[in-house]
C-alpha positions in Angstrom: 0.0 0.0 0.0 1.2 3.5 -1.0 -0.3 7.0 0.0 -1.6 9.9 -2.4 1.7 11.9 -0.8 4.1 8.5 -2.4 1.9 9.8 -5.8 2.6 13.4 -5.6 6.3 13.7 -4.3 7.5 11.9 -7.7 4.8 13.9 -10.0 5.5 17.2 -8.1 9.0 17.7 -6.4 6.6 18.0 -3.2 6.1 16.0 -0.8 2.1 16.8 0.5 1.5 15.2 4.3 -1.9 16.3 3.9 -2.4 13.8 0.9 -3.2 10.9 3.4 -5.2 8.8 0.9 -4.4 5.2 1.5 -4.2 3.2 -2.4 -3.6 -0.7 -2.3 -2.2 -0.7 -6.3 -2.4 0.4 -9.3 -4.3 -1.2 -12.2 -4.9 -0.4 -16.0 -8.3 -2.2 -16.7 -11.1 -0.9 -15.0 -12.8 -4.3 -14.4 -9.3 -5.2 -12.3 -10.0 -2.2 -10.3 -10.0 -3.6 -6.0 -11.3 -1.1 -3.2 -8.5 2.1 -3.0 -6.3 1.1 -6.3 -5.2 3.7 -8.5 -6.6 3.9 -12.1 -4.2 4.2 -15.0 -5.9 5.4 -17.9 -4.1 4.5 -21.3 -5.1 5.7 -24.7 -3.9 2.6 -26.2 -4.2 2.3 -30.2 -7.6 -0.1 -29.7 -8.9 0.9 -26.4 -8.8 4.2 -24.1 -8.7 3.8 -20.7 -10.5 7.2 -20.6 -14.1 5.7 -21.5 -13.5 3.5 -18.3 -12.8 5.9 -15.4 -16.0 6.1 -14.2 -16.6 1.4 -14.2 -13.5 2.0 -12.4 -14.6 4.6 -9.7 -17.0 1.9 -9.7 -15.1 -1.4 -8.6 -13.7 0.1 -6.0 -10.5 2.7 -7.3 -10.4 5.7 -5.3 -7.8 7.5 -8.1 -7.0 7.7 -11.5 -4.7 9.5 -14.2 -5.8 11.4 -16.8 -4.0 12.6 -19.7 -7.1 13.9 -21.8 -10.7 15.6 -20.4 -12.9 13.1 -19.1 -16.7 12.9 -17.7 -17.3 16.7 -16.4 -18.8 15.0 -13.3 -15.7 13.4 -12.3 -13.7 15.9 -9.9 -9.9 16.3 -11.3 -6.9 18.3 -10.1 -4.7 19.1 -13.0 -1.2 18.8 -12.2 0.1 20.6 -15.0 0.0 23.4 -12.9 1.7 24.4 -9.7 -0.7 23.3 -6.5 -0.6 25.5 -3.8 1.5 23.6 -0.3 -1.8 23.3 1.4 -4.3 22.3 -1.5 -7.0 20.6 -0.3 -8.0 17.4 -2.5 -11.3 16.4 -3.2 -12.7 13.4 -0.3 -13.7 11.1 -2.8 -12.8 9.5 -5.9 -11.0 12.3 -8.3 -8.2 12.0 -11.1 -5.2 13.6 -11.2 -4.3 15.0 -15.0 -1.0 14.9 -16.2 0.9 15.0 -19.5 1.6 11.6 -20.1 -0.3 8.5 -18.2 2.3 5.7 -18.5 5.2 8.6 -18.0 3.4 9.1 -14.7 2.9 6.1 -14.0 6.6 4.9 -14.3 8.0 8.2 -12.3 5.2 7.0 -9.4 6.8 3.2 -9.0 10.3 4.5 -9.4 9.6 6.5 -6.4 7.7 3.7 -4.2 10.8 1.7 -5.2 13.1 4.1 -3.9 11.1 4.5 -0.9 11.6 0.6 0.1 14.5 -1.0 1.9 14.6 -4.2 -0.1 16.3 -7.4 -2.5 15.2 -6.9 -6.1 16.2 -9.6 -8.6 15.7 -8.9 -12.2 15.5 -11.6 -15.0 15.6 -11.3 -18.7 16.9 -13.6 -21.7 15.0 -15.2 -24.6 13.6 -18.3 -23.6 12.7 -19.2 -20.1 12.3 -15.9 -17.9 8.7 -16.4 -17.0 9.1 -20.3 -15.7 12.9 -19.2 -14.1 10.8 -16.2 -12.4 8.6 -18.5 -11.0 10.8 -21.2 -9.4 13.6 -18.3 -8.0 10.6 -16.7 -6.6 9.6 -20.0 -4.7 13.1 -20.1 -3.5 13.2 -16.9 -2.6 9.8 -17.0 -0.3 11.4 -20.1 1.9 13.2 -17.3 3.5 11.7 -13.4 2.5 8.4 -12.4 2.1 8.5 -12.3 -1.6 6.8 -10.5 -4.5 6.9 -11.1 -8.7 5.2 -9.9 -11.4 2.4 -11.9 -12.2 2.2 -13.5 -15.6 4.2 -11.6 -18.5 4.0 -8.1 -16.8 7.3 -7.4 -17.9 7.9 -4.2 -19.9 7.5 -0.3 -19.4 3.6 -0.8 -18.2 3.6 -4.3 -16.4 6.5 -3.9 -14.3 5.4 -0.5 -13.2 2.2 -1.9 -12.0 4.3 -4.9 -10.1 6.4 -2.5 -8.1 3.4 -0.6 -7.0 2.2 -3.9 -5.8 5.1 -3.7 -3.1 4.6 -2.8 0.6 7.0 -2.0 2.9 7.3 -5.0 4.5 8.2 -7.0 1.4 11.8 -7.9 1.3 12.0 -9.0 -2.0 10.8 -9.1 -5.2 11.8 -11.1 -8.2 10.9 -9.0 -11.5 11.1 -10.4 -15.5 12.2 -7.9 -17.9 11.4 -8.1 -21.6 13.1 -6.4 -24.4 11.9 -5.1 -27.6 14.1 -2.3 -27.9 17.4 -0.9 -27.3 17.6 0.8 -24.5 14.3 -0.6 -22.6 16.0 -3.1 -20.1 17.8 0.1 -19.5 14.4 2.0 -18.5 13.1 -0.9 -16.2 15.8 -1.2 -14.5 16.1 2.5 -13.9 12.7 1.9 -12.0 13.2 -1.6 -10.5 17.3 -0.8 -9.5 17.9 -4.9 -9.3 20.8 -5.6 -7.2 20.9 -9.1 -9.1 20.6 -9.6 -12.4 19.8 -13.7 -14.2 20.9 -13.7 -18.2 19.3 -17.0 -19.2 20.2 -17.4 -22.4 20.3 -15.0 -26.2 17.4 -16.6 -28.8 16.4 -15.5 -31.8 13.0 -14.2 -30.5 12.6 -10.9 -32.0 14.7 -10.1 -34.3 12.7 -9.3 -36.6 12.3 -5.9 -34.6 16.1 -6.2 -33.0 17.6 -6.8 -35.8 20.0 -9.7 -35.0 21.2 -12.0 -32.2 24.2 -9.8 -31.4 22.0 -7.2 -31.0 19.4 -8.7 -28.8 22.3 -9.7 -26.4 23.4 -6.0 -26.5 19.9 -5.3 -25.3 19.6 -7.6 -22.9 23.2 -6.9 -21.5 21.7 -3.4 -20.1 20.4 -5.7 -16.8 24.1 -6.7 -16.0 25.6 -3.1 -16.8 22.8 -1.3 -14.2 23.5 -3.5 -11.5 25.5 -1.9 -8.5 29.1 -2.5 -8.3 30.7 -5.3 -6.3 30.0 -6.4 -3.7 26.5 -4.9 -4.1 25.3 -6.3 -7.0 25.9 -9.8 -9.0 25.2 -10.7 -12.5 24.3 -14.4 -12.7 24.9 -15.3 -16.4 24.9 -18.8 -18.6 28.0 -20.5 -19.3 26.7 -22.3 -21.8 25.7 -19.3 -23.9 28.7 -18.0 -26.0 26.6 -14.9 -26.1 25.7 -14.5 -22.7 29.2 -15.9 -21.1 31.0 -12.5 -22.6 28.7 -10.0 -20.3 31.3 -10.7 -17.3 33.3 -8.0 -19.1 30.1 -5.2 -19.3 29.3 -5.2 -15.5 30.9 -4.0 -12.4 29.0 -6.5 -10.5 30.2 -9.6 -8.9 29.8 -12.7 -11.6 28.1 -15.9 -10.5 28.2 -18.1 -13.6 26.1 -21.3 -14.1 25.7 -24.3 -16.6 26.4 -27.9 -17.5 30.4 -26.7 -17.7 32.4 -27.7 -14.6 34.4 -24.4 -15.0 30.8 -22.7 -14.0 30.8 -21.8 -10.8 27.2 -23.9 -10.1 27.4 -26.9 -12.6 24.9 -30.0 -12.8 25.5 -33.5 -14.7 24.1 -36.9 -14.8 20.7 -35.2 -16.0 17.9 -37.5 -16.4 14.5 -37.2 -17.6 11.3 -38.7 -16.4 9.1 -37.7 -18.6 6.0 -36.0 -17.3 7.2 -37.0 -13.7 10.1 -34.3 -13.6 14.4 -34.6 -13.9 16.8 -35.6 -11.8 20.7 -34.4 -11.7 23.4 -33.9 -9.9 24.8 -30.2 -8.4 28.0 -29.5 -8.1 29.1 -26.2 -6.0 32.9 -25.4 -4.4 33.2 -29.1 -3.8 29.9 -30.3 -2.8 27.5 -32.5 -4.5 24.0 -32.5 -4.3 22.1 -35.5 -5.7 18.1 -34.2 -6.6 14.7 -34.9 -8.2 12.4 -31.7 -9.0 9.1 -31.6 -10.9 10.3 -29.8 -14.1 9.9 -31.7 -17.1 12.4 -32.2 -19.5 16.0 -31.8 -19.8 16.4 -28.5 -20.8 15.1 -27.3 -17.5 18.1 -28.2 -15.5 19.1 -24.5 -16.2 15.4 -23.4 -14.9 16.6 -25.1 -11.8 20.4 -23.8 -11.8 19.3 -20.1 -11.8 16.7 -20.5 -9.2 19.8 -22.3 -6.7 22.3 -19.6 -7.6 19.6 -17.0 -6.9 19.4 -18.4 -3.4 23.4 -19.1 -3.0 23.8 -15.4 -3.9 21.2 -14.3 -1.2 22.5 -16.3 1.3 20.2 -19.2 1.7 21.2 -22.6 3.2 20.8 -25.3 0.8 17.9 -26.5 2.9 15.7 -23.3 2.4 16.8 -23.7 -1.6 16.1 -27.7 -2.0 12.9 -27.4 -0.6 11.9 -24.1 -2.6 12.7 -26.3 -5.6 10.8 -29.5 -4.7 8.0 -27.9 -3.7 7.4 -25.7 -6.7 4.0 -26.0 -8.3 4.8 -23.7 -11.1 5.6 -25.7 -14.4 6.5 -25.1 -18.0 3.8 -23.0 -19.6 2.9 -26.8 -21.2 0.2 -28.6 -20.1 -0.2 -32.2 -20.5 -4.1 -33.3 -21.2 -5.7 -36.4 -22.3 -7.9 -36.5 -25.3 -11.2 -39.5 -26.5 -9.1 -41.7 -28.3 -6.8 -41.7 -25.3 -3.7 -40.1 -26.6 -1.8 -37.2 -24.5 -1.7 -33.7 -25.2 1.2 -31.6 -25.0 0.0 -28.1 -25.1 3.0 -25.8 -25.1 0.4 -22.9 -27.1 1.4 -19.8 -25.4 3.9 -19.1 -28.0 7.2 -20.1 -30.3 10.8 -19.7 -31.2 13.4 -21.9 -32.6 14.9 -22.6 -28.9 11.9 -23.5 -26.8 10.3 -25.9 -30.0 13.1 -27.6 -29.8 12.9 -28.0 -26.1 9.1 -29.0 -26.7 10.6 -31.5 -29.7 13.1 -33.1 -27.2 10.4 -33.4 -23.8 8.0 -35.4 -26.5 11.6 -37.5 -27.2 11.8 -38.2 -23.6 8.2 -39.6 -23.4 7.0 -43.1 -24.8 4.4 -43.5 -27.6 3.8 -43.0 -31.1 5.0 -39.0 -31.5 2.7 -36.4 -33.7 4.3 -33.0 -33.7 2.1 -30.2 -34.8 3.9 -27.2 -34.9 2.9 -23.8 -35.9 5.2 -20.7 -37.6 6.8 -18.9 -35.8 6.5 -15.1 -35.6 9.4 -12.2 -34.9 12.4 -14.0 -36.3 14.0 -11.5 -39.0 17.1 -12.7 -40.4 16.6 -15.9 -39.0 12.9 -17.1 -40.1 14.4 -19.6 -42.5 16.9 -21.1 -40.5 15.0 -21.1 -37.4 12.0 -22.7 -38.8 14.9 -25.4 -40.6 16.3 -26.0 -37.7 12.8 -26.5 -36.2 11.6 -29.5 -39.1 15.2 -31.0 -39.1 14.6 -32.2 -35.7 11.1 -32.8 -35.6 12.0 -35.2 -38.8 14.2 -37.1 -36.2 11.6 -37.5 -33.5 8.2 -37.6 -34.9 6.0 -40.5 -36.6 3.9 -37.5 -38.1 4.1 -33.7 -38.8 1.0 -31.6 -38.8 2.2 -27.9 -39.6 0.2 -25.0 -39.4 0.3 -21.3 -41.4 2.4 -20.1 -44.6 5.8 -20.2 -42.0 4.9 -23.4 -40.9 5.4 -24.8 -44.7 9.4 -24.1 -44.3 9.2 -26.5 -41.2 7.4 -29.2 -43.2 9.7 -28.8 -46.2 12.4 -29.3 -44.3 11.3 -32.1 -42.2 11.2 -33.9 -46.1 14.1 -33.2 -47.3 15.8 -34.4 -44.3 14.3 -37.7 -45.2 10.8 -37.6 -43.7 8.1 -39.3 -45.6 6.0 -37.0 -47.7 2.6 -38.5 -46.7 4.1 -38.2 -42.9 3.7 -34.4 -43.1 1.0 -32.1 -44.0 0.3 -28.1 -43.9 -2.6 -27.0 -43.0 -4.0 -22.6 -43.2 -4.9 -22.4 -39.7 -5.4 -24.5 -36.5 -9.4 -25.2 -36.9 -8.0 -27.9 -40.3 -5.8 -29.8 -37.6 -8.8 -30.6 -35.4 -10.6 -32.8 -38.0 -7.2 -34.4 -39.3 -6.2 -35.5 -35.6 -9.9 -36.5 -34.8 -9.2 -39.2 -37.4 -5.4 -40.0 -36.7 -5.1 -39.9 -33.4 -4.7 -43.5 -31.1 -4.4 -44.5 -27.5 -0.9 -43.8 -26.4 -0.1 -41.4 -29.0 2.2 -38.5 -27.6 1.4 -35.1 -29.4 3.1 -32.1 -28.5 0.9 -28.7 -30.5 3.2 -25.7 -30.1 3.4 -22.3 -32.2 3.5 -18.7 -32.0 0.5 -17.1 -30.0 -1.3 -15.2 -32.8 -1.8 -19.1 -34.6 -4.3 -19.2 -31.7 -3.1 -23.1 -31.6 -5.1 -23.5 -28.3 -8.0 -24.4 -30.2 -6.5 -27.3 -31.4 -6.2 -28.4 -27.8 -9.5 -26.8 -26.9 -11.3 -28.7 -29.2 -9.8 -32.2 -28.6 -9.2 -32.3 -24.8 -11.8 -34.7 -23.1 -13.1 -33.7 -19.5 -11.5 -36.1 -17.2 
């Protein structure tokens, strides 16, 4: 919970001790709007959170910004101009205009941040900051009262809105930071100020706006280069990465480096996969070993698991506190696995694509027995690399699937790979959009068929699963 006088100082230069209302978070849909939150009205391109200041006054917010005139009935101070040092402020609901919504917005958290007396861990990468923000902040919460942004709240609007979810008696919070642009890590973590920063790894998810690999790990490097200076701060980066391994040399910050490479400082081997029923491997840390099982699934999320221990080791957990944050995680891969009438198994990993996490999926259906359908969508974002990417994508389906359903004009480049890497032409089809698959997989599909349906979010591939998953 935050005051009007946390709003005002940052907006102002003032601090106002009359402002005593009490707001419990800020929110940018009106229908999310709780008893005392603050009302952020966007004018996005689609929808303007102006129409909805009033369902929000509504639901509960006592406050709201304004960057454009609204309902005459609803009171507003504008803050373009100078307010007098004992202004008196209107007893109930009322906005406060200002020049820019989001700018406001932003300056307000940066202030509540600065306000607090607390651990803040920021995470970015390609593939695997949501499910690593997850498990570190299960770790994190065996010993801190812990706070994270809740599902893909990540860039210049969600994280905002996360750090105004802080009180002062949290004493940590664990935040993931996308990139689009140059220069936007650099902007979040201006608000967030991250003591520890986790690189997980340098995809080729969005470069079609970045531009190029090289360029995306520039991007993401900004995390490591705002952290504070040793001993305050400590960058924990991938070994494995050849991109991410580097960013020792752009920080100031301590380095904590982890991977499958025993020169890492936190290694793992003997990795095994169980399937649906988790991994198992070995740690290895200044000479000790640690022998453990965790419900993950599949062998790529070993490094899931690495970041979230070195996350701990950094802040000074026992082993104890991080072993039982890990085993007792309940958050998963975004895949789901469901059953459908003929009795084969789902694998719905729909939320979205790139060339690193499909290959992930590809492997985890590897790992599982049964006959293996793949049905794979394009993926979006890629730039240079939407040929190879979606190559690189059928090549290895070729070797682990039975059958290839692909879906949209970019999934073609996966199926005409998948052939001439020696898949059977009648094995793999192409189909305009997901509703095609349903009837094709109605008819295919056996008991103890494994099929893993995965592509880029705007595919809307969730049908597929929608349509086919039987209510157990």
């Amino acid at each position: 919970m935050f005051t009007l006088a946390d709003v005002l100082a940052p907006l102002t230069g003032k601090r106002y001790e009359n402002a005593s209302l009490i707001l419990s978070e800020a929110v940018i849909d009106s229908r999310q709007a709780i008893p005392a939150s603050l009302f952020v009205a966007i004018a996005g391109d689609r929808v303007d959170g102006h129409e909805y200041v009033q369902a929000a006054f509504k639901n509960g917010a006592s406050l709201a910004f304004i960057q454009k005139e609204i309902d005459p009935s609803i009171p507003v101070v504008d803050l373009r101009q100078p307010l007098s040092p004992d202004f008196s402020f209107p007893a109930g609901p009322f906005a406060l205009r200002v020049e820019d919504t989001t700018v406001a917005l932003q300056k307000v958290a940066a202030g509540w941040r600065r306000s607090l007396d607390l651990r803040v861990i920021g995470i970015t990468g390609s593939v695997g900051k949501s499910t690593t923000k997850e498990l570190v902040a299960d770790v994190m919460s065996q010993r801190y009262r812990t706070v994270k942004n809740l599902g893909n709240l990540n860039n210049e609007i969600g994280l905002p809105l996360t750090l105004l979810k802080l009180t002062r008696g949290t004493q940590c919070a664990v935040t993931e930071m996308g990139f689009y642009v140059s220069g936007e890590i650099r902007q979040l973590c201006e608000m967030a100020l991250p003591q520890v920063g986790i690189i997980t790894n340098i995809g080729t998810v969005h470069a079609e706006r970045a531009g190029s690999q090289e360029i995306i790990a520039k991007g993401k490097s900004e995390l490591v280069q705002s952290l504070p200076s040793a001993p305050y701060g400590t960058a924990i980066l991938n070994y494995d990465d050849p991109l991410v391994r580097p960013m020792n040399s752009l920080t100031k910050a301590n380095i904590f480096y982890y991977g499958l490479d025993p020169k890492a400082d936190l290694w793992a081997d003997s990795l095994e996969s169980h399937g649906l029923e988790g991994i198992s491997f070995r740690l290895h840390y200044r000479g000790e070993k640690f022998s453990m099982r965790i419900p993950l699934i599949g062998r790529h999320s070993v490094h899931t698991a690495l970041r979230a221990v070195a996350a701990g080791l950094v802040e000074g957990l026992t082993w104890e506190e991080i072993i039982f944050g890990l085993k007792r995680s309940s958050n998963q891969l975004r895949l789901v696995a469901v059953k459908t009438r003929q009795g084969a198994l789902l694998l719905d990993d729909t939320y979205n694509a790139s060339p690193e996490s499909t290959l992930a999926a590809l492997n985890l259906l590897s790992e599982i027995p049964g006959r293996h359908i793949a049905v794979l969508g394009g993926m979006f974002e890629l730039g240079p690399y939407e040929r190879s990417g979606h190559e690189m994508v059928g090549i290895r389906a070729s070797e682990i699937a039975e059958q290839i359903l692909t879906v949209g004009e970019k999934g073609k480049m996966i199926a005409e790979a998948a052939i001439r890497s020696g898949m059977p032409a009648q094995k793999v089809s192409n189909f305009e959009d997901a509703e095609q698959v349903v009837e094709t997989l109605r008819n295919l599909l056996q008991e103890g068929d494994v099929v893993l349906v995965k592509g880029s979010h705007g595919l809307r591939m969730d049908r597929i699963v929608a349509n086919l998953e039987v209510e157990e």
